[in-house]
C-alpha positions, -999 to 999 in steps of 0.1 A, spaced: -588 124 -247 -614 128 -279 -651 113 -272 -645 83 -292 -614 75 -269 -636 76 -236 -660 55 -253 -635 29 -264 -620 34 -227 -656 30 -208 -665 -4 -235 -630 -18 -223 -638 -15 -189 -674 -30 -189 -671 -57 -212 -707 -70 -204 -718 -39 -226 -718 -33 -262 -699 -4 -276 -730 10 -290 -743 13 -263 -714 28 -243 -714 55 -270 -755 62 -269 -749 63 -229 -719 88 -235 -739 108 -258 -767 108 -239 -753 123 -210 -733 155 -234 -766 159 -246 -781 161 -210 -756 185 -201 -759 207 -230 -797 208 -230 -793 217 -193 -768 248 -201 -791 261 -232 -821 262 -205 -803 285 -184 -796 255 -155 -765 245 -139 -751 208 -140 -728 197 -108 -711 166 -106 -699 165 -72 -662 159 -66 -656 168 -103 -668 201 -115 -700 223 -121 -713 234 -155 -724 270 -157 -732 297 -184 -720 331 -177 -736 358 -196 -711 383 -217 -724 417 -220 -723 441 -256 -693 458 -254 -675 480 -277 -643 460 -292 -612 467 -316 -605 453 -354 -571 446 -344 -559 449 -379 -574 487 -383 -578 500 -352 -611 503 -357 -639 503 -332 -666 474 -337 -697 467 -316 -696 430 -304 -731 418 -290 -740 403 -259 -735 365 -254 -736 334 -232 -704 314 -227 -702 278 -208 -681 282 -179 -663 249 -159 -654 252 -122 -634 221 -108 -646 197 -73 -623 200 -51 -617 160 -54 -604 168 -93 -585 195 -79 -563 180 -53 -560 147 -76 -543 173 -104 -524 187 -74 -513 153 -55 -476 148 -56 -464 124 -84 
C-alpha cells in the first residue's frame, strides 16, 4: 500500500472528512514520526510496532567489483519491531 492509497482508504472510511485533510493528518503523523527518529527518540504504537534508530558503526568494507578495501563511515539506520497484536494477526490461521 503506497501513502496515497492509505489516504484514499482512510477518506473512504470517514466520509465526514475532506481528502485534504486526511492527507495533511497522514502527513502530519510521518512527519511526527520522522522528526521523532532524527532527535534520537523512539516512537511506539502499542499493539503495532516501535520505531527505533540503531546506530551503525565505521567499519572497513569490500568494492565487490575489485576486491578492494573501502572505509564506510558510521551511520544511523531506522529500525521497525512489530506489537505483538500485528504479529499474531500476520500469524492467525487463514
Amino acid at each position: 500500500m503506497t501513502k496515497s492509497e492509505l489516504i484514499a482508504k482512510l477518506a473512504e472510511a470517514n466520509p465526514h472528512l475532506y481528502q485534504r485533510d486526511v492527507e495533511r493528518i497522514v502527513t502530519t503523523i510521518f512527519d511526527e514520526i520522522t522528526n521523532a527518529l532524527a532527535d534520537g527518540d523512539r516512537v511506539e504504537l502499542r499493539g503495532f510496532g516501535a520505531f527505533s534508530v540503531k546506530e551503525r558503526g565505521a567499519r572497513t568494507g569490500r568494492n565487490p567489483r575489485t576486491g578492494e578495501a573501502v572505509h564506510v563511515d558510521a551511520k544511523s539506520t531506522p529500525y521497525f519491531k512489530t506489537g505483538k497484536q500485528l504479529r499474531e494477526k500476520l500469524n492467525a490461521p487463514r
